[in-house]
N, C-alpha and C positions, 0 to 999 in steps of 0.2 A: 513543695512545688508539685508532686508527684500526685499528694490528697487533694489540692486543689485541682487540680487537671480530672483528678475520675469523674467529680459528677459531668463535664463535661463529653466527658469521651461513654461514660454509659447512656447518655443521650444520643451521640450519635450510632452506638451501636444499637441502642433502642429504633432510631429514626431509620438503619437500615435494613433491619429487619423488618420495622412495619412495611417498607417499600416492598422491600422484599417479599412479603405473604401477600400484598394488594395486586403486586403485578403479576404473582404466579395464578392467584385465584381467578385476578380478572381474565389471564387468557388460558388458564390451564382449562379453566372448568366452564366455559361455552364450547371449546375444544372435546371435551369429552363427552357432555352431553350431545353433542351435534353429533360426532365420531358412535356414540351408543345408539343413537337414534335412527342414524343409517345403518349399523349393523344390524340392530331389532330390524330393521324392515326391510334389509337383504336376505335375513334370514328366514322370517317369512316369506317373502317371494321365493326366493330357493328351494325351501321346504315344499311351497306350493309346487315347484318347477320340477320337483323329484318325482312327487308324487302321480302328477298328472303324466310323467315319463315312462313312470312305472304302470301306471294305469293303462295308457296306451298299451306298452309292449305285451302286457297282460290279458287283453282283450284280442291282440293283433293274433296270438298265439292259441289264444280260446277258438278263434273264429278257424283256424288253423288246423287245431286237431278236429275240432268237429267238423269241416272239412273233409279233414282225411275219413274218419268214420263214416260219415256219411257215404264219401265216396266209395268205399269199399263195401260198403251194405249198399248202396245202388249196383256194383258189380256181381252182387251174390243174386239180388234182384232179376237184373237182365238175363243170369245163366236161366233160372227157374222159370220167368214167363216165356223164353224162345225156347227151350227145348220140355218136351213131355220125362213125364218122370217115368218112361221105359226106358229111356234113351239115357236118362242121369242114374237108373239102380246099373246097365250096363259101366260095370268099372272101368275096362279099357276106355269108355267113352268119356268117363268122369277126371280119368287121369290127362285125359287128353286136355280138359278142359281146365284141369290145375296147371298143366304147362305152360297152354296159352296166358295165362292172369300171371304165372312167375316171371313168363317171358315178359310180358308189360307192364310190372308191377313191381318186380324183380323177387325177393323171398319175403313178400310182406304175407300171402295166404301161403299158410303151412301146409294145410289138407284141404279136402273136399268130402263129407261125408251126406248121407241119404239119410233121412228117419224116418219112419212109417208111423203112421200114426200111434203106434202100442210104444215110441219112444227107442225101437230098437234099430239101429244103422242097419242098412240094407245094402247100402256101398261104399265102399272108403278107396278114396286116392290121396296118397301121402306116405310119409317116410316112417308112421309106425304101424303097426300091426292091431289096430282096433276094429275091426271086421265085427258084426252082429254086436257088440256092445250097446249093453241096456242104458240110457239115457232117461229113462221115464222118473225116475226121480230127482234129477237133473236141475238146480234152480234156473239154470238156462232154456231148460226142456219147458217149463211149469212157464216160465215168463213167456215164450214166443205162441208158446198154446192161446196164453189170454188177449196178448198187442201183436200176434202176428208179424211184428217186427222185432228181433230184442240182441241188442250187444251186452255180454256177460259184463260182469266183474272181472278183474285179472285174480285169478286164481289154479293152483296146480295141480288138480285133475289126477287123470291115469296115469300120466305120464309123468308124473312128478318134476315136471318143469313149468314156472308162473306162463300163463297164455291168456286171452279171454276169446270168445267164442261170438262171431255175428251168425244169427240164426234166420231165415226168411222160412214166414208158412203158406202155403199157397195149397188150395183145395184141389182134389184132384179125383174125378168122381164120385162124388160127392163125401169124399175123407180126406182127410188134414195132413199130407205132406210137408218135410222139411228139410231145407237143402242149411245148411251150416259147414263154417268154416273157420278154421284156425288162423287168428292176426297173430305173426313173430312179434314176441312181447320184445325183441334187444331193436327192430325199425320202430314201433312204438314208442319205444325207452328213451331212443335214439331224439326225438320229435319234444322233448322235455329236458332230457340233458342239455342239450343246445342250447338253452335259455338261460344263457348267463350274463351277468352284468358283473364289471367291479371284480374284486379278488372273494370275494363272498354270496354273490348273489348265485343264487341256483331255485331251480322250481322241483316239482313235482305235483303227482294227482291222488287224491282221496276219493274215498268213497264218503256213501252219507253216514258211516259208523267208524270213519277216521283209518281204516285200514288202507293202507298204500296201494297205490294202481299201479305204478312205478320205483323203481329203485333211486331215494332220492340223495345226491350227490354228497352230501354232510352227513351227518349224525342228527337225528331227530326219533321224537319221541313218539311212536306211534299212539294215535288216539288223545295225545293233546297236545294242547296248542289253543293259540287264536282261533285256528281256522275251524276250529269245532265249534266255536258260536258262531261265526258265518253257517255253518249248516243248518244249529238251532235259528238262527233268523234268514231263512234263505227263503219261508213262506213270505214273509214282509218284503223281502228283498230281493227278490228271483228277479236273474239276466241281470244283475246289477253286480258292477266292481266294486270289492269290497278293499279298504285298505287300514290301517291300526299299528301304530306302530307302539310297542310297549317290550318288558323284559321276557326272556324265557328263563326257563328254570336255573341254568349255570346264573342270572344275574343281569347278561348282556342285552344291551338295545337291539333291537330286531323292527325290522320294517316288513310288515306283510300286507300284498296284496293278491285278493286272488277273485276265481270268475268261474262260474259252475257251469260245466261241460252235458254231454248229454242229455240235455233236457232237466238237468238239475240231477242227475243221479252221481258226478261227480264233480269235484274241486280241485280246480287249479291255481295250488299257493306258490307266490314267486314269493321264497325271503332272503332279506339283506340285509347284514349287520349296518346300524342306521353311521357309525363312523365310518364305515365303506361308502355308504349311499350320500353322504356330506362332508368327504373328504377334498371334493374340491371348496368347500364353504370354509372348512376348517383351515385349509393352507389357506384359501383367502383371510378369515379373521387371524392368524399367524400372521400373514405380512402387514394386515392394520397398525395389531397390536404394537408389528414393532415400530413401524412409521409411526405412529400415536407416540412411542414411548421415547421414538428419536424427538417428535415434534416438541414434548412433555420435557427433554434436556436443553433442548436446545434452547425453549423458552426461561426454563429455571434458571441455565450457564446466563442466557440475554439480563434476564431480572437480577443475578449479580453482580453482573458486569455494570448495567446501567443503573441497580443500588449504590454501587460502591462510586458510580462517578457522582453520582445525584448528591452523596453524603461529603462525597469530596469538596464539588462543587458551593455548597453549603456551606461546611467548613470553611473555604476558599473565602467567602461572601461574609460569612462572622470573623474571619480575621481579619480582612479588610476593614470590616465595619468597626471593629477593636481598632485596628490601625489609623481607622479615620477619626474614631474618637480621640483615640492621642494627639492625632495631629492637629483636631480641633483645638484641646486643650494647651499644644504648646505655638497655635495660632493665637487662641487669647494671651498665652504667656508673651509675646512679641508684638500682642498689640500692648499690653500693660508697660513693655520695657519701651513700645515707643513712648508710652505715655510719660513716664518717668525718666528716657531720654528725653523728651521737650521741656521736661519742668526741670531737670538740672540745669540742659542748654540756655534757658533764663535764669537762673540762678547763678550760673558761671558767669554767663555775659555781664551783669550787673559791674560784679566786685572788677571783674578785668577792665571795662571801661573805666573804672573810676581807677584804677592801676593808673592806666596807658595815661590818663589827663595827669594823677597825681606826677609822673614821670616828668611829663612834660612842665609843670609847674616848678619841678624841684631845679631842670636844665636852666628855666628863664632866671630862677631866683642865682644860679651858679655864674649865670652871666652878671648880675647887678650887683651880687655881692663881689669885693678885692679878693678874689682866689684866682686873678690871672698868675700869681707868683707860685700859687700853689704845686707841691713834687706832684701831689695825685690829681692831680683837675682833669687832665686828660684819660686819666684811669676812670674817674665820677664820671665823664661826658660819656666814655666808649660803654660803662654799666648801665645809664640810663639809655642809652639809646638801644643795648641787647635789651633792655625792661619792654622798652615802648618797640621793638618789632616782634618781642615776642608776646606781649598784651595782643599785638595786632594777629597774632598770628591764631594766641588762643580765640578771638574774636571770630577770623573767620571759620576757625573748625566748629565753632556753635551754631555760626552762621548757616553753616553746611550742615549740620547735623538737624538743626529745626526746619530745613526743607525738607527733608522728609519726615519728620514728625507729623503727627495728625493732625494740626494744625496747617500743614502746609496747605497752599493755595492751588488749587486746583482747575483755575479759571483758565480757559483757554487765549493762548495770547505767541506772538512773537516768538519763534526760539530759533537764534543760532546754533545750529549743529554743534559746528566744530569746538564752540566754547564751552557747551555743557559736556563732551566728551572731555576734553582736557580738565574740569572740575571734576569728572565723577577718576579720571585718571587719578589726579591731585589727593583725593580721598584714599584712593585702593593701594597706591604705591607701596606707603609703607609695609603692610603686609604680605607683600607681592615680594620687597626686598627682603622680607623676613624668611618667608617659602623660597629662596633662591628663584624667584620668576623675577620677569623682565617684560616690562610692555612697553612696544613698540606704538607709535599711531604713524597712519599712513594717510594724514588728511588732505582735501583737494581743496586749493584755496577759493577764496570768494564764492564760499557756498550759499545759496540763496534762502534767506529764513523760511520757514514753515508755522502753519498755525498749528499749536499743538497744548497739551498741559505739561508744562517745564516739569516738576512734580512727577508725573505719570514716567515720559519720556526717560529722566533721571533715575524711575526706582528699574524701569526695564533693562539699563544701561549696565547701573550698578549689579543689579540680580545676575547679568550674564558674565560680568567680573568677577565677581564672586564664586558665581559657578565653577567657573576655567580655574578660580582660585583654589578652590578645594579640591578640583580633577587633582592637580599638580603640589599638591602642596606635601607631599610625601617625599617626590624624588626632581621636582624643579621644572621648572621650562620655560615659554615666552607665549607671551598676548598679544597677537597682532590685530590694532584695530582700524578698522579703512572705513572713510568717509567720501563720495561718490555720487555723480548725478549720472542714471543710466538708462535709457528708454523714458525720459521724459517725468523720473520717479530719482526720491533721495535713497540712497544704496548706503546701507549703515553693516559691517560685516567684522563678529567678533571672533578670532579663531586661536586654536589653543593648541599646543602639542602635547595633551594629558594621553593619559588609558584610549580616550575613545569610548563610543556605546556602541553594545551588541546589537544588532540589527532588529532583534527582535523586539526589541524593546524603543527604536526609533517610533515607532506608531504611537505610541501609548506617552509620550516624552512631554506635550501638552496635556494631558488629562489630569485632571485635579486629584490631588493626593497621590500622584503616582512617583514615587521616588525611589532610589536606588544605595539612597543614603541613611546610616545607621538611624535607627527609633531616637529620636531626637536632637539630631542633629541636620536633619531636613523635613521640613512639612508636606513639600509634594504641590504646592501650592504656587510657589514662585514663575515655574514656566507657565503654568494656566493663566496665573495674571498678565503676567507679559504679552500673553496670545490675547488674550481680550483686549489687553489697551492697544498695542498694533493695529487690531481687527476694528478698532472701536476708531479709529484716525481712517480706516479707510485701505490701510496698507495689508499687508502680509509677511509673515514669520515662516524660515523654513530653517531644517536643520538638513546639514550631513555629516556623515561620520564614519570613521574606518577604526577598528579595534586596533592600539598600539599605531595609529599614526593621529589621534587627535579630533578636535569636533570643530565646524563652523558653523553658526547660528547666523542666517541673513534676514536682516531689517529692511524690507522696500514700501516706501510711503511716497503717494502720485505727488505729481506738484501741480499746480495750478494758480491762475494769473491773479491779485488779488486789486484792486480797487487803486492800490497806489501802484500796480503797475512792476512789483517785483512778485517774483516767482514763491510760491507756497503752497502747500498740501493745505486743504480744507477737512477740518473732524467731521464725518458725521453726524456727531450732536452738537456741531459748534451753534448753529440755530437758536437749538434747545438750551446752551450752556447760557 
C-alpha cells in the first residue's frame, strides 16, 4: 500500500514545490528589482545631494575667508593712504593705531611694523621686540615689492610661532614704503576649524606646494593627497569647486572637496570619510533592506501556505475524482443488478403463476374427486390455499420489484399518494422489522391524485426509506411518514429518529456523489436524483436536521385543477412526455 501511494505523494511534493518556486519567483523578483532600482537611483540622487552640499558649504566658506583677507588688507590700506609715513615711523603713533584695529577687530592684527625701502622696520608696535629687523630678504618683503599688495604664506618667522604677514606698499617721495602686519594665526585657524560636518568632516588650507596654512583637525599627510591634483589642474580649473571622492592611504573612502583661496595661491580642502558623508543613505538602505527582507518572508511563508492549500486542494479534487470513479462503477454495478433483478423478476413470475393456477386445479379436482370422507381433506384444502396466497404473494413482490427495474414505465399519469406510500411501506417493512425500526404513516384521507411518473415518485419514496433505514439500522428507531395538502400543494414529509447530519454538511446533502456513507455502500447519487425528480414535477425538496435528534426530508408538489375537474400537480415536462 505504502509503494503504491509514493509515486503519488512524490508528485504532489513535486507539484508543491513547483508552486512554490513559481509564486516566490513571480513576486520575489519584480520586488527586488523594482526595490534595486529605486535604491540605484536614490542613491544617485543623494550622492548628488551630498555633493552639491558640500560644494555649497565649500564655496560659502571660500568666499568667507577671502572676505576676511581682503578685509583686513583693505584695513592696512586705509592706515597707509590717511596718514603720511612721518606720522606711521612715529611708534607711539603706530601703537596707537594697533590699538584702535584690536579694539575693532579684536586680537586678529598682532603688530604694526614700518619698512623702508632697504627692507629694514623703522617702527614696530606690538608685543615683540623686532625693532630695525631686516626683512629685505623676506619672501613677503620680495612679493609686496613686485604686486604691491601681498599676504604671506603662514609660516614661523623670528618668532617662532606659525603667523602670515599682510603687507601694503605705497610710494612715498618718490621710494617705496611698506606698512605690514601680523594676522593671529589661532582667529585665522579659528575660521577653518569651524567647518565641520558629520563626526568626520573637518577642513583646512594649502598652499600650491601642499604645505599646511592651517592646523588641520585629523591626521593628514602633508603634500599628499587629492587635493595636490586640484593644484596641478587649478590652471584649467581656477575659481572652480573641485570635488573626488576616492581612498587615502590607511585604505578608507574620503570625500574631498575643495576651492582656491587667494587668487589661487591657496586650497581649501573640506574632507569626509564618504560612510560619514552617507550615513544617512546607509540607515536608509538598512531599513529597506530589512522591509525587502520582511516583504521577501512574508511572500515565501504566503507561497507556502497557499502551496500547501493549492496541493491539498488538488489532492482534495483527485480523491474525489477517485471516489467519483467508484461510485460510477458501483452505479453501473446497481444498474446491472437492476438489470438482472427484472430478468429474475420474469423468470420467477413465470413458474409462480403456473404454481398459483396448478394450486388451484389440484382444489377443483379435490372437490370432484370422493375425498369428502377423507382424515386429511381439510389438511389438502388449508395446504393449497397457503400454496395459492403465498404464489400470490410471491407474484406481487416481482410485481413490485419490476417497477422499479428499467423497464419500468416512466410515463406520466394518475398517482394516488397515499397508496404508493403504503406499497413502498409494504416493500420496506420487512427490513425495518429486521433493524428494530418501526414505521409509522400519518396519511390524510381522500387525497386528491396528482400527475406524476409512478416509477419516479416510488424510487424518491423508497430512496428516503432507505436512507432513515441505514441512519438507524445499528441501534433502532421509527419512520414517521405524513401525507398532507398545505398551501394549495401535496406535503409529503419522511422523518427519522437516527444520528442526524452535522450541519455542515446539510448544504452539500443534494449534490451528486456526496455521501457520508462507507466506499461502497452508498453512491452519493440517490438524494441528487430525488432532487431532480421533485424539481423536475415542479415541486421542491428540503431537509432539516439536528445531530442525535434525527432528520426530516420534506416533499412539497403545487396542485392544480385538471380537465376533469379534480385537484393535480402538473410535470413540467408532462407536455413533452
Amino acid at each position: 500500500m505504502d509503494e503504491k501511494n509514493q509515486p503519488t505523494s512524490n508528485f504532489y511534493r513535486l507539484l508543491k514545490r513547483n508552486i512554490l518556486l513559481t509564486i516566490i519567483l513571480v513576486s520575489v523578483t519584480p520586488m527586488i528589482i523594482v526595490s534595486g532600482i529605486i535604491l540605484v537611483q536614490f542613491h544617485i540622487s543623494y550622492q548628488k545631494k551630498v555633493r552639491i552640499h558640500l560644494e555649497t558649504l565649500v564655496n560659502k566658506h571660500k568666499l568667507n575667508i577671502d572676505f576676511f583677507l581682503k578685509e583686513k588688507l583693505a584695513d592696512i590700506r586705509f592706515i597707509i593712504k590717511n596718514f603720511s609715513i612721518e606720522q606711521l615711523s612715529d611708534e607711539s603713533f603706530l601703537q596707537d593705531e594697533l590699538k584702535m584695529l584690536q579694539e575693532e577687530f579684536g586680537p586678529v592684527f598682532v603688530d604694526l611694523g614700518v619698512i623702508n625701502p632697504d627692507g629694514t622696520q623703522v617702527a614696530y608696535a606690538g608685543p615683540f621686540k623686532l625693532g630695525k629687523a631686516d626683512y629685505s630678504s623676506a619672501d613677503w618683503f620680495q612679493g609686496v615689492m613686485k604686486s604691491r599688495y601681498f599676504i604671506s604664506d603662514v609660516f614661523l618667522g623670528l618668532r617662532g610661532l606659525p603667523h602670515f604677514i599682510i603687507a601694503v606698499r605705497e610710494s612715498y617721495q618718490g621710494k617705496s614704503w611698506i606698512l605690514r602686519s601680523t594676522i593671529d594665526f589661532v582667529a585665522f585657524n579659528n575660521l577653518v576649524e569651524n567647518i565641520r560636518i558629520g563626526k568626520t568632516g573637518f577642513a583646512f588650507i594649502v598652499n600650491r606646494k601642499g604645505k599646511f596654512q592651517t592646523k588641520p583637525l585629523f591626521d593628514v599627510t602633508q603634500g599628499k593627497g587629492p587635493y595636490m591634483d586640484f593644484v596641478k589642474n587649478s590652471k584649467t580649473s581656477k575659481n572652480n569647486i573641485y570635488t573626488v571622492a576616492q581612498k587615502d592611504e590607511s585604505g578608507i573612502n574620503n570625500i574631498y572637496v575643495a576651492a582656491f583661496l587667494k587668487n589661487g595661491d591657496w586650497l581649501l580642502v573640506f574632507q569626509q570619510k564618504s560612510s560619514d558623508a552617507y550615513s544617512d543613505f546607509s540607515r536608509t538602505l538598512d531599513i529597506a533592506l530589512v522591509i525587502i527582507l520582511l516583504g521577501a518572508l512574508s511572500i515565501i511563508t504566503m507561497a507556502i501556505i497557499l502551496s500547501k492549500r493549492m496541493v491539498r486542494r488538488v489532492s482534495k479534487v483527485d480523491r474525489e475524482k477517485q471516489m467519483m470513479n467508484k461510485q460510477v462503477v458501483e452505479t453501473g454495478k446497481l444498474a446491472s443488478i437492476g438489470e438482472l433483478a427484472s430478468g429474475i423478476a420474469h423468470e420467477i413470475n413465470n413458474p409462480v403463476a403456473i404454481m398459483v393456477e396448478e394450486a388451484g386445479w389440484i382444489e377443483d379436482l379435490l372437490e370432484e374427486e370422493d375425498l369428502k370422507q377423507s382424515e386429511n381433506l381439510d389438511e389438502f384444502l388449508r395446504a393449497l390455499q397457503q400454496i395459492r396466497t403465498q404464489g400470490k404473494r410471491c407474484k406481487g413482490i416481482t410485481h413490485k420489484l419490476l417497477s422499479f427495474a428499467r423497464e419500468t414505465d416512466s410515463r406520466i399519469q394518475e398517482v394516488q399518494v397515499n397508496d404508493l406510500i403504503r406499497e413502498i411501506v409494504s416493500i420496506s417493512e420487512q427490513r425495518a422489522k429486521y433493524n428494530n425500526i418501526l414505521i409509522n404513516t400519518h396519511l390524510q384521507e381522500e387525497l386528491p391524485f396528482i400527475l406524476a411518473s409512478q416509477s419516479e415518485l416510488q424510487q424518491v419514496m423508497l430512496n428516503l426509506i432507505n436512507n432513515a433505514n441505514d441512519a438507524m439500522e445499528d441501534k433502532g428507531g421509527a419512520i414517521d411518514i405524513t401525507s398532507m395538502i398545505e398551501d394549495n400543494s401535496m406535503v409529503i414529509k419522511v422523518a427519522d429518529t437516527g444520528p442526524g447530519i452535522p450541519a455542515v454538511n446539510l448544504s452539500r446533502i443534494f449534490d451528486p456523489f456526496f455521501t457520508t456513507k462507507p466506499v461502497g455502500k452508498g453512491t452519493g447519487l440517490g438524494l441528487s436524483i430525488c432532487f431532480g425528480i421533485i424539481n423536475k414535477m415542479g415541486g421542491e425538496m428540503k431537509v432539516e436536521s439536528k445531530v442525535g435528534m434525527g432528520t426530516t426530508f420534506y416533499i412539497k408538489i403545487p396542485l392544480k385543477k385538471t380537465d376533469k375537474g379534480r385537484n393535480t400537480t402538473t410535470d413540467k415536462n408532462s407536455q413533452a412526455a
